[in-house]
C-alpha positions in Angstrom: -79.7 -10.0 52.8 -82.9 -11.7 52.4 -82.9 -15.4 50.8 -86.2 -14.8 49.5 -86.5 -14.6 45.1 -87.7 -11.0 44.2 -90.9 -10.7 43.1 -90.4 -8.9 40.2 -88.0 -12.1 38.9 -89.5 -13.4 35.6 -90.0 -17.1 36.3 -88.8 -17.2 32.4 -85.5 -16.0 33.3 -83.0 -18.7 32.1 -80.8 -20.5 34.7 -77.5 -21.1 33.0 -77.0 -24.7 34.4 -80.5 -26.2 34.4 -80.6 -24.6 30.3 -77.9 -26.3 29.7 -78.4 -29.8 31.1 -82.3 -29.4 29.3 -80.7 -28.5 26.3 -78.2 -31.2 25.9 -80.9 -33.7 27.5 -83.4 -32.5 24.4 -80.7 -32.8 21.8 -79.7 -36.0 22.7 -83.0 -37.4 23.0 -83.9 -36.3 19.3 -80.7 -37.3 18.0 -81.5 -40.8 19.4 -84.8 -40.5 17.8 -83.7 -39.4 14.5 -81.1 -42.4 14.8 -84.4 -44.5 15.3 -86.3 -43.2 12.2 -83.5 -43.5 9.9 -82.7 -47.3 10.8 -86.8 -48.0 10.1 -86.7 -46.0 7.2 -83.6 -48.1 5.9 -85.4 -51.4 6.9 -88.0 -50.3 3.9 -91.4 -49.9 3.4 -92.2 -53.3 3.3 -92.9 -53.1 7.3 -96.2 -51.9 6.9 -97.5 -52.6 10.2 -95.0 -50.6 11.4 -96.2 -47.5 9.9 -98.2 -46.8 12.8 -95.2 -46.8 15.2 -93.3 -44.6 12.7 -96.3 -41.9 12.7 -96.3 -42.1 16.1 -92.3 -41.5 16.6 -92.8 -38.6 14.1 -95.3 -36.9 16.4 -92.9 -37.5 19.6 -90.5 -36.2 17.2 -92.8 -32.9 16.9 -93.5 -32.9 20.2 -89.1 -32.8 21.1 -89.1 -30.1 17.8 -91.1 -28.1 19.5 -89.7 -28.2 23.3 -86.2 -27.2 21.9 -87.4 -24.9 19.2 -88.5 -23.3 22.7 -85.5 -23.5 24.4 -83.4 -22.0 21.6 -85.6 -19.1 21.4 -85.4 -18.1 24.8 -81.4 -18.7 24.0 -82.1 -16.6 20.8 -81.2 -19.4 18.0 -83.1 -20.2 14.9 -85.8 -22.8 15.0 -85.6 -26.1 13.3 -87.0 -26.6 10.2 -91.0 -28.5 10.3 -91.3 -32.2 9.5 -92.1 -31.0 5.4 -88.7 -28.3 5.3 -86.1 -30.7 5.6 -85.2 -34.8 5.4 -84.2 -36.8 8.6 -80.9 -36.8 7.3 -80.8 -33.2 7.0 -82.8 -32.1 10.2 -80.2 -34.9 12.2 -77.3 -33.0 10.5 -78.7 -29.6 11.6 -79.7 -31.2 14.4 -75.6 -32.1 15.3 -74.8 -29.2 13.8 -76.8 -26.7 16.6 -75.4 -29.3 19.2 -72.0 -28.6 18.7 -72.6 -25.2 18.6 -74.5 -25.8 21.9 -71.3 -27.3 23.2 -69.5 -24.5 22.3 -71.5 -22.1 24.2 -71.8 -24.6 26.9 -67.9 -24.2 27.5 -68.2 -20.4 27.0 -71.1 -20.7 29.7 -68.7 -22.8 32.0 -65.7 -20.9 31.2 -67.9 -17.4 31.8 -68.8 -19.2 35.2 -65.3 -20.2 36.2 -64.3 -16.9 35.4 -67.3 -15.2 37.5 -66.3 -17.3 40.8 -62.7 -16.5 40.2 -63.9 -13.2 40.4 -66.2 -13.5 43.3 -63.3 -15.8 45.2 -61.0 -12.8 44.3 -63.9 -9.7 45.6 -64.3 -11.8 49.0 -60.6 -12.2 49.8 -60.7 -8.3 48.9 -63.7 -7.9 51.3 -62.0 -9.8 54.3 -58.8 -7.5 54.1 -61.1 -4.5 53.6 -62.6 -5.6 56.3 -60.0 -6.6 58.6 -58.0 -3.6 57.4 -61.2 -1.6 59.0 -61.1 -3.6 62.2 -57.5 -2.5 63.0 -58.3 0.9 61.7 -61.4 1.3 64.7 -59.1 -0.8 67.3 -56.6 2.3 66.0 -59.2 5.1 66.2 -60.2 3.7 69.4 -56.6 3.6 70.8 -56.6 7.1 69.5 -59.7 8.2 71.4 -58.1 7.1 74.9 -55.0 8.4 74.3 -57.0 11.6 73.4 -58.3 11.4 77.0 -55.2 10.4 78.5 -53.6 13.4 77.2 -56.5 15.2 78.4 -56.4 14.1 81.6 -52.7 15.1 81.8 -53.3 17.9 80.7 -55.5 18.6 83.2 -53.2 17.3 86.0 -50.2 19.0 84.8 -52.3 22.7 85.1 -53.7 22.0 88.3 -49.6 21.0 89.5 -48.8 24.1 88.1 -51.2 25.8 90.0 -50.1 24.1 92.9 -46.5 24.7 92.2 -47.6 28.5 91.4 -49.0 28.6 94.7 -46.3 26.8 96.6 -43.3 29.3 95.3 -45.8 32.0 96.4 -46.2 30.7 99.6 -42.3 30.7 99.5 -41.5 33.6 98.6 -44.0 35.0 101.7 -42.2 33.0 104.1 -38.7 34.3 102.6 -40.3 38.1 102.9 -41.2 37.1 106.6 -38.2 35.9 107.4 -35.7 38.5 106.2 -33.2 38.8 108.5 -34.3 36.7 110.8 -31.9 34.2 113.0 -31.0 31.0 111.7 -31.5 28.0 113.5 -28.2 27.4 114.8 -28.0 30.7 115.8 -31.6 30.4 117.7 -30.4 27.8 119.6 -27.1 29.7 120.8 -29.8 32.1 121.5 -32.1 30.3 123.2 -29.4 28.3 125.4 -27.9 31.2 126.0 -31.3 32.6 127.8 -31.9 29.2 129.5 -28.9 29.5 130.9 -29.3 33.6 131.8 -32.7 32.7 133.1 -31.2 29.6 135.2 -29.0 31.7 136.7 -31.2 34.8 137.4 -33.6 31.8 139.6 -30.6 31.0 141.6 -29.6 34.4 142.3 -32.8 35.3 143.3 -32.8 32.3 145.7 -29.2 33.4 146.8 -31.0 36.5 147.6 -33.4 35.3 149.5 -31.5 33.1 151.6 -29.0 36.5 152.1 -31.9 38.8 152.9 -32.7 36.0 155.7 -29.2 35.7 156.4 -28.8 39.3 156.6 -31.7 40.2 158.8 -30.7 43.1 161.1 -27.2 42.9 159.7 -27.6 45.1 156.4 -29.8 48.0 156.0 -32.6 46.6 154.5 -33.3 49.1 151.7 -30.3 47.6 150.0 -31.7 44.5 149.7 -35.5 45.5 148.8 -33.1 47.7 145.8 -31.6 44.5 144.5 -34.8 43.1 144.2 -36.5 45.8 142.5 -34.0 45.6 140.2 -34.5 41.9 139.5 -38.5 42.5 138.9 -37.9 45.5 136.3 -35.9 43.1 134.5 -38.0 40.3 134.7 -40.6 41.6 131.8 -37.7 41.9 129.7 -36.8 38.4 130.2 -40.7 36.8 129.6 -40.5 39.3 126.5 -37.0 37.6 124.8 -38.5 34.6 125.9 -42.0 35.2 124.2 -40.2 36.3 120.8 -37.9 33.4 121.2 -41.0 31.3 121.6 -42.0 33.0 117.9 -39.3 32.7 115.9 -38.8 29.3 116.7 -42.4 28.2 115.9 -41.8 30.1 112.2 -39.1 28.4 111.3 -40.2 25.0 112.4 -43.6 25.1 110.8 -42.9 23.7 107.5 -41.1 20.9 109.2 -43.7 20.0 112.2 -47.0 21.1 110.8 -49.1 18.3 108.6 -51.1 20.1 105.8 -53.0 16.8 105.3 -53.5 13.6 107.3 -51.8 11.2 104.9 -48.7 13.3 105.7 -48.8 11.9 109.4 -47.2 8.1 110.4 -49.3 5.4 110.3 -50.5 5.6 114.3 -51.3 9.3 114.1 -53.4 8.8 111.0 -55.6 6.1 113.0 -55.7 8.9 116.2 -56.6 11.3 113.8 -59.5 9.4 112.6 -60.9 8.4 115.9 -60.9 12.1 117.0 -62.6 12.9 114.1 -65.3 11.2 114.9 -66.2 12.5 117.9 -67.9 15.8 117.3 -71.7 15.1 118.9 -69.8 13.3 121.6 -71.1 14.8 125.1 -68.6 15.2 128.2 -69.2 11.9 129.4 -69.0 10.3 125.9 -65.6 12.2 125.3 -64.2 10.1 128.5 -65.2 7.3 127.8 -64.3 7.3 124.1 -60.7 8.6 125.2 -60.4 5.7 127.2 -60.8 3.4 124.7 -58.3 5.2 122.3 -56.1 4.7 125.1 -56.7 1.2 125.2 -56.8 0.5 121.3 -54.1 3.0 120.2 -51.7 3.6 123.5 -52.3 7.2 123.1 -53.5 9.5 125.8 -53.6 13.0 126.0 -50.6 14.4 128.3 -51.8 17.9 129.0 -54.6 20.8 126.7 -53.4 23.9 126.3 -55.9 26.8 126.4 -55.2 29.9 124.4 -56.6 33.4 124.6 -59.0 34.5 121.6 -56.6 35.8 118.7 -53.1 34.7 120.3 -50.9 31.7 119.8 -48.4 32.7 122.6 -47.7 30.4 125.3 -47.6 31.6 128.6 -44.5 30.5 130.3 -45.6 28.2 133.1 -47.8 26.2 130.3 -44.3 26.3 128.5 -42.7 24.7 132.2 -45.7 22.2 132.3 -45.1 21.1 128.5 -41.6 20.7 129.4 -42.1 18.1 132.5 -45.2 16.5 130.2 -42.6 15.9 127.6 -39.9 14.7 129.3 -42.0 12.2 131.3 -42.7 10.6 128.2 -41.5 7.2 127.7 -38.6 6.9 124.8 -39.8 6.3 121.3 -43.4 7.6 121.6 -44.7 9.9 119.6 -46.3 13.7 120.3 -49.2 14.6 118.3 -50.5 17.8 118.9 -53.9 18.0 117.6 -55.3 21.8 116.8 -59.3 23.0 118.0 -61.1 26.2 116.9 -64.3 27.8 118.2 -66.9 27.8 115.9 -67.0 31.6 116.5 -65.2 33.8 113.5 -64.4 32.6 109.8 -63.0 29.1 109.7 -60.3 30.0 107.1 -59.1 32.1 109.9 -59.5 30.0 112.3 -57.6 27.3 110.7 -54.6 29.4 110.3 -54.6 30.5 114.1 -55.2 27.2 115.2 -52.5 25.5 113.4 -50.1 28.5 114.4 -50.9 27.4 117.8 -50.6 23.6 117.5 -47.1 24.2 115.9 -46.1 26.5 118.4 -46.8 23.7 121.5 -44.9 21.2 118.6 -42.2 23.7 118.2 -42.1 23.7 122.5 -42.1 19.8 122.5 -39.4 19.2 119.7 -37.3 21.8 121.5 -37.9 19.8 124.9 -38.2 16.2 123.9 -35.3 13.5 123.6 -34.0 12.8 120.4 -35.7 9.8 120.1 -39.1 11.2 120.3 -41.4 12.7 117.4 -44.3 15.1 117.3 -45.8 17.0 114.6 -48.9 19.0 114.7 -52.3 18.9 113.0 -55.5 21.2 112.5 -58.9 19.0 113.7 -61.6 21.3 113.7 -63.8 23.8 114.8 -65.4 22.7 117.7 -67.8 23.0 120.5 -67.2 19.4 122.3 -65.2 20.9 125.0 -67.7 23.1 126.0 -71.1 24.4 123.9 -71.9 27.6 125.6 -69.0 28.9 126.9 -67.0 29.0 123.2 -63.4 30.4 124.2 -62.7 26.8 126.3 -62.4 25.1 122.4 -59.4 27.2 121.8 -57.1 24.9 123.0 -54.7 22.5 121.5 -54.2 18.7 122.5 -51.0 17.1 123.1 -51.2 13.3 122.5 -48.2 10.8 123.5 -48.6 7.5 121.4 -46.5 5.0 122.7 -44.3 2.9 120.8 
């Protein structure tokens, strides 16, 4: 709002207080005069020389008529009588007369006033809770607005859990399909220490063989013995095939336990390996010893044996499984196995991600199977990969198996 007085104002426009105090100013000041004129005129005519005076006073006294007779038209009163219409008596009584009727209107102008900032103090106390009662209101709307988002946001996060959870009880259900009917785990391991223990002993007879075929040289017809051990060999691929399905089932049913979807899922120390290995894609031969050597220094972990796999299988061939086993127990108590998963860069990845972390759980299915109880390992998809060799691709099929000491 500008301070500025409109142009359009009409510089006659009355101000209500300065009218007022003119006013009363005027009619006090002729009053006085009058009061003046009468007390000469009672003094007589005898005081000629004062005639002069008194024709002056009675022109000031025109003058003052004529100021108010102003001022009470642009208040819309009557003017006074001239100098020849009425006595000084008379005009001083009219005179009193319009003043208390000036009075009056004076209150009714201050009482109009009063009334007018009552109201305005009234409209502004108004305006403050209007306007404080729209201040909460936007603070409200505002609130409003982010909860609106919050819930969005929700929202949002609740679908994609459901999704998630969707694809979870899917991925359930597929594994319950798959294994239907399979062994549980207690009977696995009566199964599998029941062919550790069939295959221990079919070593020793075989070595109880031997030392009776040398025992019996020239003593026993020799066919019988060369029969025995024919029938030793026919069922020796029987025993590398129970031993292979063994090998399977076992790596099924421990997946979901051993195998680490994401990083974070891993302990502290296997996230850090994680990251260090991650970093070392351009590395070249050289670069990749010397940077595992400084992992081995930094983090206590060092790669106890690689495990090379042929193109489309994660089976374990059953001296690698003997090799794991003396890796594994070798290990000092409390460390940790991390067996970190390669691809070839050969193929689609999604596929090559799923074979690779079928083999990485398989060696982590070996190692939990072999290891002490105090030991852990869990397995863990890297990459695809060409830092173990560039040009000859099937040598980055091969899984790591990293002890980190405690």
């Amino acid at each position: 709002m500008s301070d500025d007085k409109s142009p359009d104002q009409s510089p006659l426009t009355p101000n209500p207080s300065g009218n007022q105090n003119l006013i009363i100013g005027l009619v006090l000041g002729a009053v006085i005069l009058l009061l003046f004129l009468i007390v000469l005129q009672m003094r007589g005519g005898n005081q000629g020389g004062d005639s002069a005076k008194l024709d002056d006073l009675k022109a000031d006294l025109a003058a003052t008529r004529s100021r108010v007779n102003e001022e009470r038209s642009l208040l819309g009163l009557p003017p006074l009588g001239g100098a020849s219409a009425d006595s000084i008596e008379a005009l001083a009584t009219r005179i009193s007369s319009d003043s208390s009727k000036l009075a009056g209107m004076v209150g009714q102008l201050q009482s109009a006033l009063a009334d007018r900032e009552s109201r305005l103090a009234t409209a502004d106390a108004t305006r403050q809770a209007l306007t404080k009662q729209i201040t909460e209101l936007q603070n409200d709307l505002d609130q409003a607005r982010l909860a609106a988002g919050d819930s969005a946001r929700l929202q949002n996060q609740l679908a994609d859990t459901q999704t998630l959870l969707e694809a979870a009880n899917r991925q359930i259900m597929t594994l319950r399909e798959q294994m239907n009917g399979a062994p549980s785990q207690a009977e696995i391991d009566n199964l599998s220490k029941r062919l550790e223990d069939a295959l221990a002993a079919r070593d020793n007879y075989m070595a109880e063989a031997e030392d009776l075929a040398k025992q019996l040289v020239g003593k026993v017809d020799g066919t019988e013995i060369d029969a025995l051990k024919r029938r030793v060999s026919e069922l020796e691929p029987e025993n590398n095939s129970l031993r292979y399905e063994l090998q399977k089932l076992r790596a099924q049913l421990d997946k979901t336990r051993l195998f680490a979807e994401k990083v974070d899922d891993l302990p502290v120390a296997a996230q850090a390996l994680y990251v260090e290995l991650s970093k070392l894609e351009s590395a070249t031969p050289a670069e990749l010893k010397q940077e595992y050597t400084r992992i081995s220094t930094e983090l206590k972990a060092q790669v106890v044996d690689t495990i090379a796999f042929q193109t489309g299988s994660s089976r374990i061939n059953l001296d690698k499984v003997e090799e794991i086993r003396r890796a594994t127990q070798a290990a000092a108590d409390g460390s940790y196995f991390l067996v970190v998963g390669y691809a070839s860069k050969s193929g689609d990845l999604a596929s090559n991600k799923q074979l690779s972390s079928d083999r990485a759980t398989t060696i982590a299915s070996v190692v939990n199977f072999q290891k002490k109880d105090s030991r852990g390992v869990q397995a863990v998809f890297l990459s695809e990969t060409d830092r173990f060799s560039p040009t000859e691709l099937a040598k980055n099929q091969v899984c790591e198996i990293w002890e980190i000491k405690k």
